[in-house]
NUFI-277358 format. One record per residue: residue number from 1; residue in one letter; x, y, z of N, C-alpha, C in turn. Coordinates in nm, 2 decimals. Layout:
<recs>
(rec NUM, 'A', (X, Y, Z), (X, Y, Z), (X, Y, Z)),
...
</recs>
This chain:
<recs>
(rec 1, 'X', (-8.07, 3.90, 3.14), (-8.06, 3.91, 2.99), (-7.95, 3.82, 2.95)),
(rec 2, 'X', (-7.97, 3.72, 2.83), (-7.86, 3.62, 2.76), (-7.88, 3.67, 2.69)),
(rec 3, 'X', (-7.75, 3.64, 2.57), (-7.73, 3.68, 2.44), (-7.66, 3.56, 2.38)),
(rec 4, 'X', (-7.67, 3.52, 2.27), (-7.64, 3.38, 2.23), (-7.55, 3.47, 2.09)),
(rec 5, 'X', (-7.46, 3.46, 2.08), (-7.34, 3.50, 1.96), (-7.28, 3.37, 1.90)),
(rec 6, 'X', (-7.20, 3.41, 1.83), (-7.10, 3.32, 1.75), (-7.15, 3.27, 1.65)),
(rec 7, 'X', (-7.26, 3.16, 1.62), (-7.27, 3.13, 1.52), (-7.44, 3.05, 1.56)),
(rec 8, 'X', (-7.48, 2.98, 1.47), (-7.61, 2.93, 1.50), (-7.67, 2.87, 1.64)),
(rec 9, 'X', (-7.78, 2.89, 1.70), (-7.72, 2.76, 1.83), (-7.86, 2.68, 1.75)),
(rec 10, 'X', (-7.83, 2.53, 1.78), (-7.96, 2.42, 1.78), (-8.09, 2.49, 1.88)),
(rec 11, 'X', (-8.20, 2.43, 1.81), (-8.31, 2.44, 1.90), (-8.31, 2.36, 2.02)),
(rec 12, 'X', (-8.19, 2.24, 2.05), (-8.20, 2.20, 2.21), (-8.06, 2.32, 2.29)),
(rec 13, 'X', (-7.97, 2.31, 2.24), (-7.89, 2.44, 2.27), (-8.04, 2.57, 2.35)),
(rec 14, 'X', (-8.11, 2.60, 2.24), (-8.20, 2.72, 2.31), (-8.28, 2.68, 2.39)),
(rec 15, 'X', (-8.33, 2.53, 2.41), (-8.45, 2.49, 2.50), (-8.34, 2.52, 2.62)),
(rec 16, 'X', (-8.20, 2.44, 2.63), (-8.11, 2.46, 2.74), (-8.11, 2.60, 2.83)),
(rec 17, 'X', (-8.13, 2.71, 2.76), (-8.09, 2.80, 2.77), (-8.21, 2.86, 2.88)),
(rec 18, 'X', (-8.35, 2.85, 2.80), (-8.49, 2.87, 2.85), (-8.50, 2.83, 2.97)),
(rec 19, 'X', (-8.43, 2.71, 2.98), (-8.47, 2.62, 3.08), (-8.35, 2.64, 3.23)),
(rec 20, 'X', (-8.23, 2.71, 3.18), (-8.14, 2.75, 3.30), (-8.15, 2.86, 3.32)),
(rec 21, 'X', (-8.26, 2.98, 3.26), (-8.26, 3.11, 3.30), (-8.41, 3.13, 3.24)),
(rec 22, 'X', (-8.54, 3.10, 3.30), (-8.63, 3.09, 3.24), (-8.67, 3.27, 3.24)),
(rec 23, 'X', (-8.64, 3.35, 3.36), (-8.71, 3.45, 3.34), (-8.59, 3.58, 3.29)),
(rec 24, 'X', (-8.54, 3.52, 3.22), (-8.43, 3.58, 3.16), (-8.48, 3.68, 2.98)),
(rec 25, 'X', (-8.47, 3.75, 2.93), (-8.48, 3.80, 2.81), (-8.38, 3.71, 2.72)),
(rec 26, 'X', (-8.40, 3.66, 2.59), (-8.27, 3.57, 2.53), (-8.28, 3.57, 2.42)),
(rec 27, 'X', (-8.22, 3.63, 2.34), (-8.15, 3.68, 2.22), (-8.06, 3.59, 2.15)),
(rec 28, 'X', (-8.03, 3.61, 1.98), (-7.96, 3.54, 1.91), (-7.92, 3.72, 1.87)),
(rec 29, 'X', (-7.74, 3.72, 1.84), (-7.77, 3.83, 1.84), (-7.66, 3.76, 1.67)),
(rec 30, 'X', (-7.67, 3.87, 1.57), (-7.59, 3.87, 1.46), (-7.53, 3.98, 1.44)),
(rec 31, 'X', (-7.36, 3.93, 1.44), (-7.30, 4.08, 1.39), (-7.13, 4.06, 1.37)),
(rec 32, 'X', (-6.99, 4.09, 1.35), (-6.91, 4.09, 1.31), (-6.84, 4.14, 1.39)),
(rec 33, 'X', (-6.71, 4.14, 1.44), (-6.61, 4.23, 1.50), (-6.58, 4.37, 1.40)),
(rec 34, 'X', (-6.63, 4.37, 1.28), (-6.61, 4.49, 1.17), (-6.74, 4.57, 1.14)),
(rec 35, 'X', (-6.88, 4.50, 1.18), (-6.97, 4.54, 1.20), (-6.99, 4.60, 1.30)),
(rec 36, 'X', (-7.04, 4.57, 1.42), (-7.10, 4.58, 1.51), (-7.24, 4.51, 1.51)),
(rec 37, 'X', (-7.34, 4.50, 1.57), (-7.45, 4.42, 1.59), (-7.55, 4.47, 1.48)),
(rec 38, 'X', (-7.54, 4.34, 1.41), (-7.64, 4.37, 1.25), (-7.77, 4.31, 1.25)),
(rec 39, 'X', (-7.77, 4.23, 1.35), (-7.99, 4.18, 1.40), (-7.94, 4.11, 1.54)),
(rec 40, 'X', (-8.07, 4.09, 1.55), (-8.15, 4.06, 1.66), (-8.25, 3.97, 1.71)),
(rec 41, 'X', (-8.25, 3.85, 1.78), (-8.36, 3.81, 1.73), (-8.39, 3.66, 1.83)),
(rec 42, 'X', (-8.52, 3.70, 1.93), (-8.57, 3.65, 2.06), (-8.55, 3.49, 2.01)),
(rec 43, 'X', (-8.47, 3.42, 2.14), (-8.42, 3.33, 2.10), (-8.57, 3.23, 2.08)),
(rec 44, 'X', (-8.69, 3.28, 2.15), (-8.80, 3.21, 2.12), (-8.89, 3.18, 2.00)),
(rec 45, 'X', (-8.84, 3.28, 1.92), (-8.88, 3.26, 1.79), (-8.82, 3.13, 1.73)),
(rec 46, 'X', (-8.94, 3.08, 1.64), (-8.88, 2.92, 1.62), (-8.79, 2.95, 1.51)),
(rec 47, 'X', (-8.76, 3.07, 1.45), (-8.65, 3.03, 1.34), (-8.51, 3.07, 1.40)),
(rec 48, 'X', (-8.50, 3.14, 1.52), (-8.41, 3.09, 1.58), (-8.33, 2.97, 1.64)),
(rec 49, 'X', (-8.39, 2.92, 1.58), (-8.34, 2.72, 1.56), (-8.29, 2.71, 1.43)),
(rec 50, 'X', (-8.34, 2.79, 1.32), (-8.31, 2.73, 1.26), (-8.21, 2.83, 1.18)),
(rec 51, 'X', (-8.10, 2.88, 1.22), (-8.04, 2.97, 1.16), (-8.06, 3.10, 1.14)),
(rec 52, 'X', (-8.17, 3.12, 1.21), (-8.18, 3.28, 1.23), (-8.16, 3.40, 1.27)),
(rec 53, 'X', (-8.11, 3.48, 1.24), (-8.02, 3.58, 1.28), (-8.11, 3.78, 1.32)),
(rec 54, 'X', (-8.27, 3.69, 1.29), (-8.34, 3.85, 1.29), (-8.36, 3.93, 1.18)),
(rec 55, 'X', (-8.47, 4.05, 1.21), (-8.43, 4.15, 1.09), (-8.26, 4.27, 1.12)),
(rec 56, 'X', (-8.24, 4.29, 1.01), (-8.14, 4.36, 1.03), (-8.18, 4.53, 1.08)),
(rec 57, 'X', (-8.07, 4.54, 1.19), (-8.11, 4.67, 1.33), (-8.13, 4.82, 1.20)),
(rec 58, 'X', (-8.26, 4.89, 1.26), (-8.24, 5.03, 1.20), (-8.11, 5.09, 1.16)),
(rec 59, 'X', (-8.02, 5.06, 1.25), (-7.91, 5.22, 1.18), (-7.82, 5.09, 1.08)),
(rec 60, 'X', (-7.81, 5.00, 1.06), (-7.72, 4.89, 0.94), (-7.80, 4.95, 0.80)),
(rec 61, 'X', (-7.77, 4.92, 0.69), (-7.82, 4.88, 0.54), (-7.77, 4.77, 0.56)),
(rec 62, 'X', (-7.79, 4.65, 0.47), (-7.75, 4.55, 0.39), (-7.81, 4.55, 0.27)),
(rec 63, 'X', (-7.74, 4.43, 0.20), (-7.79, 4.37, 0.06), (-7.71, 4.27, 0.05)),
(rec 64, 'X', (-7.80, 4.17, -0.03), (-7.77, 4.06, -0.03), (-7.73, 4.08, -0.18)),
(rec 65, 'X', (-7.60, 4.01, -0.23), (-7.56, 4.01, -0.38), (-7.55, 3.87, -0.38)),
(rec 66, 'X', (-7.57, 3.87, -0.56), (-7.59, 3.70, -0.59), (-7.48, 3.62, -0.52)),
(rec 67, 'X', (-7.46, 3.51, -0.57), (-7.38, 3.38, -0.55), (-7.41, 3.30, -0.68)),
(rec 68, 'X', (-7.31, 3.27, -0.74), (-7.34, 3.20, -0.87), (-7.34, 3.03, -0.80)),
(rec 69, 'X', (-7.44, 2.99, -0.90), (-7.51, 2.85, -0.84), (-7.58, 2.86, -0.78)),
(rec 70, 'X', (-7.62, 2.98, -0.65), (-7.70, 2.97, -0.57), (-7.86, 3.04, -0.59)),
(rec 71, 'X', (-7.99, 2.99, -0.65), (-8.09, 3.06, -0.63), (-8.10, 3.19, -0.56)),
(rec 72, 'X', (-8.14, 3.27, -0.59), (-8.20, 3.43, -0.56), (-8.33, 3.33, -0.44)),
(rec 73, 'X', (-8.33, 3.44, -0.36), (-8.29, 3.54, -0.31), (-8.17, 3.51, -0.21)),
(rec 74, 'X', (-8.15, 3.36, -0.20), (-8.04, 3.39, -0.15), (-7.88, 3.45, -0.17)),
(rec 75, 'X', (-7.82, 3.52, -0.13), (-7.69, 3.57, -0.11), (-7.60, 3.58, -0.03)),
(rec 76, 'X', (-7.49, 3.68, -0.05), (-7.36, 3.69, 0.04), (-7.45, 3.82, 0.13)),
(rec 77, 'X', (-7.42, 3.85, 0.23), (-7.50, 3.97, 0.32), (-7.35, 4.06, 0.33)),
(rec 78, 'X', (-7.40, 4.23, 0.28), (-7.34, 4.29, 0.30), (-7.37, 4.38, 0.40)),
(rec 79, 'X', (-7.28, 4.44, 0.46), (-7.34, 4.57, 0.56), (-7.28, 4.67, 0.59)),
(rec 80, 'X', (-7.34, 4.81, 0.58), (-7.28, 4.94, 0.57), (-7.36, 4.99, 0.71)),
(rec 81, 'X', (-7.26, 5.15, 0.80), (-7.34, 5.18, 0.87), (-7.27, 5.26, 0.96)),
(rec 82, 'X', (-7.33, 5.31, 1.06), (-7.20, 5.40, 1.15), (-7.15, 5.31, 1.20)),
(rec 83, 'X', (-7.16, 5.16, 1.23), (-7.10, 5.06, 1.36), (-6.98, 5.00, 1.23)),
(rec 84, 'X', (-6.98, 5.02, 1.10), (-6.89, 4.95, 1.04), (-6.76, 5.03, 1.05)),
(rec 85, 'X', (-6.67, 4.92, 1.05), (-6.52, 4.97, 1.11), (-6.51, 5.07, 0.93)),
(rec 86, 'X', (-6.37, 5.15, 0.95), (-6.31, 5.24, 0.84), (-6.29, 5.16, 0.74)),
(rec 87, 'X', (-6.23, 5.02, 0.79), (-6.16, 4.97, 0.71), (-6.05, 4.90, 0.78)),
(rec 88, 'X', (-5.92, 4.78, 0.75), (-5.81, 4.76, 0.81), (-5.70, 4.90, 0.76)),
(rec 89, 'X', (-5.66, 4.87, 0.88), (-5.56, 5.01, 0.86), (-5.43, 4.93, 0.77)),
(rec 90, 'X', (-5.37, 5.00, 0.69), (-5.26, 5.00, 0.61), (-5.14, 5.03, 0.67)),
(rec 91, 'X', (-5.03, 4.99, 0.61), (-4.90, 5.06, 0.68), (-4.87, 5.19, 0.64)),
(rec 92, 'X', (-4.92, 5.22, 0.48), (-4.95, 5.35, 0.45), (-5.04, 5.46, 0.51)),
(rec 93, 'X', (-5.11, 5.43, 0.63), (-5.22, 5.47, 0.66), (-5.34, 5.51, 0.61)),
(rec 94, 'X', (-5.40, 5.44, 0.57), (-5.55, 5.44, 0.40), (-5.57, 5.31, 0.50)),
(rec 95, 'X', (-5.71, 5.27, 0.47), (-5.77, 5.19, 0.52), (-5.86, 5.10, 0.40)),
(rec 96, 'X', (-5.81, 4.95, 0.40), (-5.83, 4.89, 0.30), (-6.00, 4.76, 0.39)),
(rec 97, 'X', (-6.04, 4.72, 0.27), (-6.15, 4.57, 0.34), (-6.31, 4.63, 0.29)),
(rec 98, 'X', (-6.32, 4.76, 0.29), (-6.50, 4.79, 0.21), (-6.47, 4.80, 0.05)),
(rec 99, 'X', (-6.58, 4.76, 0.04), (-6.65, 4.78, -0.10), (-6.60, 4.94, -0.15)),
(rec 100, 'X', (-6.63, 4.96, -0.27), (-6.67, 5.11, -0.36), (-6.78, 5.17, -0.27)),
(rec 101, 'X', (-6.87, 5.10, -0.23), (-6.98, 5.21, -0.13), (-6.97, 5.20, -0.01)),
(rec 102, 'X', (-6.85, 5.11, 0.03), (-6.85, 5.13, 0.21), (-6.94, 5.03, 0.28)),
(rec 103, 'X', (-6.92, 4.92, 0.18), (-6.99, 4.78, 0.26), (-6.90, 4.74, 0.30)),
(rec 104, 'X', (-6.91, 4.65, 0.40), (-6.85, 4.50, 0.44), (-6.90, 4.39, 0.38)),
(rec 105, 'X', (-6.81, 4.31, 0.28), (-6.86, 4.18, 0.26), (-6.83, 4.08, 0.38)),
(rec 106, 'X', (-6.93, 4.04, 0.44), (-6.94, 3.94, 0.52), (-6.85, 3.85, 0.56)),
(rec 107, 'X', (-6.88, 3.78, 0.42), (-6.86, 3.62, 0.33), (-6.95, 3.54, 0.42)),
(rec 108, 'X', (-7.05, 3.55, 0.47), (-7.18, 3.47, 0.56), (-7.34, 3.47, 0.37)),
(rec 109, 'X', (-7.39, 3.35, 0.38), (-7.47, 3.32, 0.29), (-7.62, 3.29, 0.37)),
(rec 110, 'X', (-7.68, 3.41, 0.33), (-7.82, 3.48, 0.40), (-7.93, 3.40, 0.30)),
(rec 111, 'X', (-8.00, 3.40, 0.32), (-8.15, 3.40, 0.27), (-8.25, 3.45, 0.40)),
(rec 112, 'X', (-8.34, 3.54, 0.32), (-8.49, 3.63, 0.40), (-8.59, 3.55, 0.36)),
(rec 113, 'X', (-8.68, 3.54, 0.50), (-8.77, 3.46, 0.49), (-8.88, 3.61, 0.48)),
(rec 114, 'X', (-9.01, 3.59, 0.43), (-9.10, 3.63, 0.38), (-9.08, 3.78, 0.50)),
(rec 115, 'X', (-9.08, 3.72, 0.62), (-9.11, 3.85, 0.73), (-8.92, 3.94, 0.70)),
(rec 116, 'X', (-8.83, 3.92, 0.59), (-8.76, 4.02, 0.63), (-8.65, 3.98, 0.71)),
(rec 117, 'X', (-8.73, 3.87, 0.84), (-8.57, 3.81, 0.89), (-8.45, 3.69, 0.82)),
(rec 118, 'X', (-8.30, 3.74, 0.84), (-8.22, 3.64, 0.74), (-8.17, 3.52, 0.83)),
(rec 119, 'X', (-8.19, 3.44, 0.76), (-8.15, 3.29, 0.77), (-8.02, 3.28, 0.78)),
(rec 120, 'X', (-7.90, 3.26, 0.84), (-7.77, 3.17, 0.81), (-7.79, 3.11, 0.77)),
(rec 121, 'X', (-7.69, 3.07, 0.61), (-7.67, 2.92, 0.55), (-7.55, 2.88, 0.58)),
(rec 122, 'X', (-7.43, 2.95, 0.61), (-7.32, 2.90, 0.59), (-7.21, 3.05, 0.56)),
(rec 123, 'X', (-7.10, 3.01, 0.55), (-6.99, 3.11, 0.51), (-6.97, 3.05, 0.38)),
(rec 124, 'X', (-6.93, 3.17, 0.29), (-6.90, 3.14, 0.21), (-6.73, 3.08, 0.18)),
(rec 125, 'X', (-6.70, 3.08, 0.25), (-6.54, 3.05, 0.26), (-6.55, 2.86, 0.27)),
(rec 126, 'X', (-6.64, 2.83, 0.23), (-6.67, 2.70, 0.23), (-6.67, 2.55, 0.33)),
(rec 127, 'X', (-6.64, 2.63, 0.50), (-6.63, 2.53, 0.61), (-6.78, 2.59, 0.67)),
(rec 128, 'X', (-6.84, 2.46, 0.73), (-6.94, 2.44, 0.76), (-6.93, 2.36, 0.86)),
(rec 129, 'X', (-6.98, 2.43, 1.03), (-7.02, 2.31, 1.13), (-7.10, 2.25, 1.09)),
(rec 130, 'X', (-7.12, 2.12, 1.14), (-7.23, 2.01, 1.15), (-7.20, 1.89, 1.25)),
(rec 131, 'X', (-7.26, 1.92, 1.36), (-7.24, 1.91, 1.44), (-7.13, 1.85, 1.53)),
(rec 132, 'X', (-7.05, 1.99, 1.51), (-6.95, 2.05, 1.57), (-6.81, 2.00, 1.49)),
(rec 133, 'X', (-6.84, 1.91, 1.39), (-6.69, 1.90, 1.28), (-6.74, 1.98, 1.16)),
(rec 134, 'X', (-6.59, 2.07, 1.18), (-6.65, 2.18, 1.00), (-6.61, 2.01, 0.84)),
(rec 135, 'X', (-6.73, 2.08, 0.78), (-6.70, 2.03, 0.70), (-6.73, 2.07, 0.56)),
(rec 136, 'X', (-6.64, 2.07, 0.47), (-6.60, 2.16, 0.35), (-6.69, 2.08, 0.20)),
(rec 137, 'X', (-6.80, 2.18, 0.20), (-6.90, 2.10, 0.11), (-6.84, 2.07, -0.03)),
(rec 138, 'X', (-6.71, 2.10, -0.08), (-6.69, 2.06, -0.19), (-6.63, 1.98, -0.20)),
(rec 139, 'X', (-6.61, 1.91, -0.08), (-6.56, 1.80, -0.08), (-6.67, 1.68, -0.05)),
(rec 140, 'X', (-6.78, 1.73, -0.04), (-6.85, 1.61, -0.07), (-6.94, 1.63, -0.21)),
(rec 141, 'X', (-6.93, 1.73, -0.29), (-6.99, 1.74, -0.42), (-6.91, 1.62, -0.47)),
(rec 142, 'X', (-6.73, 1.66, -0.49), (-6.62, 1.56, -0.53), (-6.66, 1.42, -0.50)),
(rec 143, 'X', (-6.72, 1.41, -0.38), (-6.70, 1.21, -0.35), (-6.83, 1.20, -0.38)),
(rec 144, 'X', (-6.97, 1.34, -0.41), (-7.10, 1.23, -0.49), (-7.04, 1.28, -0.70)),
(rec 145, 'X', (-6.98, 1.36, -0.71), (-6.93, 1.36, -0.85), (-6.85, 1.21, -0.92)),
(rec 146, 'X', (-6.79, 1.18, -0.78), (-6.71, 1.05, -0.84), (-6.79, 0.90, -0.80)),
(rec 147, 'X', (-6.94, 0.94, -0.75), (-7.00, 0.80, -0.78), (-7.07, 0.78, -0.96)),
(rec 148, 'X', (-7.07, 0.67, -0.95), (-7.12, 0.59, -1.07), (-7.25, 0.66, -1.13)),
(rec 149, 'X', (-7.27, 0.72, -1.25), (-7.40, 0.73, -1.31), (-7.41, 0.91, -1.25)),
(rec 150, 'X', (-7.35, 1.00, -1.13), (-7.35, 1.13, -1.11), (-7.26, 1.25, -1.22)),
(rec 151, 'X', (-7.34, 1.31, -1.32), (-7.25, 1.43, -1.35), (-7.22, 1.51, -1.29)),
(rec 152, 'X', (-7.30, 1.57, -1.20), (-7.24, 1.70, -1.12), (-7.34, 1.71, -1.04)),
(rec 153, 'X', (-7.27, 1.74, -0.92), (-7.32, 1.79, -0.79), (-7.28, 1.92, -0.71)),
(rec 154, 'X', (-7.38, 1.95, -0.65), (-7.31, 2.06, -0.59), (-7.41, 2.05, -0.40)),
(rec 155, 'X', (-7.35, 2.14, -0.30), (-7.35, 2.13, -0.22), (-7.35, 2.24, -0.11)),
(rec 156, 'X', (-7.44, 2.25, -0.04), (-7.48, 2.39, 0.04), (-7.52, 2.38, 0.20)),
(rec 157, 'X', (-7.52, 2.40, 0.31), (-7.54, 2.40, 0.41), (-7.71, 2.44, 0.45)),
(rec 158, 'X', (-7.77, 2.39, 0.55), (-7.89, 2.42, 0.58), (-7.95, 2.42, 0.73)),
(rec 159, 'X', (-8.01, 2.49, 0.76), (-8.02, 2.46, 0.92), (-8.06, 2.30, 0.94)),
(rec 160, 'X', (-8.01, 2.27, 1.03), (-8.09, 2.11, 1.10), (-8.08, 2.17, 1.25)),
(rec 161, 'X', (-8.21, 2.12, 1.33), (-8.25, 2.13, 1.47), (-8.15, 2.06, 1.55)),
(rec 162, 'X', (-8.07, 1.97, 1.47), (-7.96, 1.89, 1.60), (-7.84, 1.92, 1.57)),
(rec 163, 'X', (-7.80, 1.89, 1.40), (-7.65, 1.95, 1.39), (-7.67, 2.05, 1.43)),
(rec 164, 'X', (-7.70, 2.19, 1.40), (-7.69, 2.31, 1.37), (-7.68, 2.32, 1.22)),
(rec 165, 'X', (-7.59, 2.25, 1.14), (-7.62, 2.24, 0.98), (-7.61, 2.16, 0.93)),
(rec 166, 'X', (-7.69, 2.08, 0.83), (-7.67, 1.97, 0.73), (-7.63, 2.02, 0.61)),
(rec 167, 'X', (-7.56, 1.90, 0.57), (-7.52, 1.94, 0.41), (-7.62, 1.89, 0.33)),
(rec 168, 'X', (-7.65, 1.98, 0.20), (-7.75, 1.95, 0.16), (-7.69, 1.94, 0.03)),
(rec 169, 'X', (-7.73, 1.84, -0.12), (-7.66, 1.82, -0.20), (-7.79, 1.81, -0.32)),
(rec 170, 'X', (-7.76, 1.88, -0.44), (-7.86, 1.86, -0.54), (-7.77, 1.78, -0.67)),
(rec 171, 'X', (-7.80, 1.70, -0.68), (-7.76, 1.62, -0.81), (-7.81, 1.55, -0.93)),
(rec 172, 'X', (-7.69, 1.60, -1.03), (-7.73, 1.56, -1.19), (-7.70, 1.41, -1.21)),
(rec 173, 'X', (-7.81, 1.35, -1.24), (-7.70, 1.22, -1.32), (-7.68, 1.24, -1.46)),
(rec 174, 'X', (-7.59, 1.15, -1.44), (-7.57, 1.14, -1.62), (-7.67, 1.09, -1.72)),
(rec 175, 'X', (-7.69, 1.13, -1.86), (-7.79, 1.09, -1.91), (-7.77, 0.92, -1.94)),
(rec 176, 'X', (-7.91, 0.92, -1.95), (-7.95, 0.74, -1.98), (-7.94, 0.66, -1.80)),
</recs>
């Protein structure tokens, strides 16, 4: 049995994998040190190339809540459940970090593909691998905002087969 953690791996990363433990079971697993294991998901599946993380396990809830700029349905992924920690302990002893209902905000940016399983796009805390240098997408909104003829840009992360993620950029020009 392999288990592939941490964060997205490339589809040659997983061919690697196939191919040094062929008769092995091989999992992408998704989950949090404050979670515990929130999906699952056979590294053979082809959207496990592409940032996929599985459906999320029976005993978790999640929900995805908006992201302003970002189209529905994608979101921030929250997760509640017996595997979610109390909370950080306080020096008062009260335990601070969930929600009003006892989620965990992530700060990881989901989208569900039709079958239910979620996509990684990125953290929301705005660093993004690509292949293997993080790189902070608003800083390249800034260097396409300050080309000639661009009003506004904005910028989001996406699976790619080789980085692990591209940056992906939608932009306004200016009129005329």
């Amino acid at each position: 049995y392999v288990a592939a953690a941490g964060e997205p791996g490339s589809r040659a990363l997983l061919e690697q994998m196939h191919t040094a433990f062929p008769a092995a079971e091989t999992n992408v697993i998704y989950g949090m040190t404050e979670t515990g294991r929130t999906g699952l998901l056979s590294t053979r599946d082809p959207r496990a190339g592409m940032g996929g993380c599985g459906v999320p396990l029976p005993h978790v809830e999640t929900r995805l809540v908006p992201i302003p700029c970002i189209s529905p349905p994608t979101g921030e992924l929250l997760v509640r459940g017996p595997t979610v920690m109390l909370g950080y302990l306080q020096e008062d002893g009260t335990y601070a970090g969930l929600d009003a209902e006892g989620f965990v905000h992530t700060g990881d940016m989901m989208r569900p593909d039709p079958d239910g399983c979620l996509l990684h796009l990125g953290r929301m805390d705005g660093l993004v691998k690509v292949g293997g240098l993080m790189v902070n997408p608003r800083e390249v909104e800034q260097a396409l905002q300050a080309l000639p003829g661009v009003a506004d840009a904005m910028c989001w992360a996406e699976p790619h087969d080789m980085l692990g993620h591209a940056i992906t950029a939608m932009v306004v020009p200016e009129p005329g």
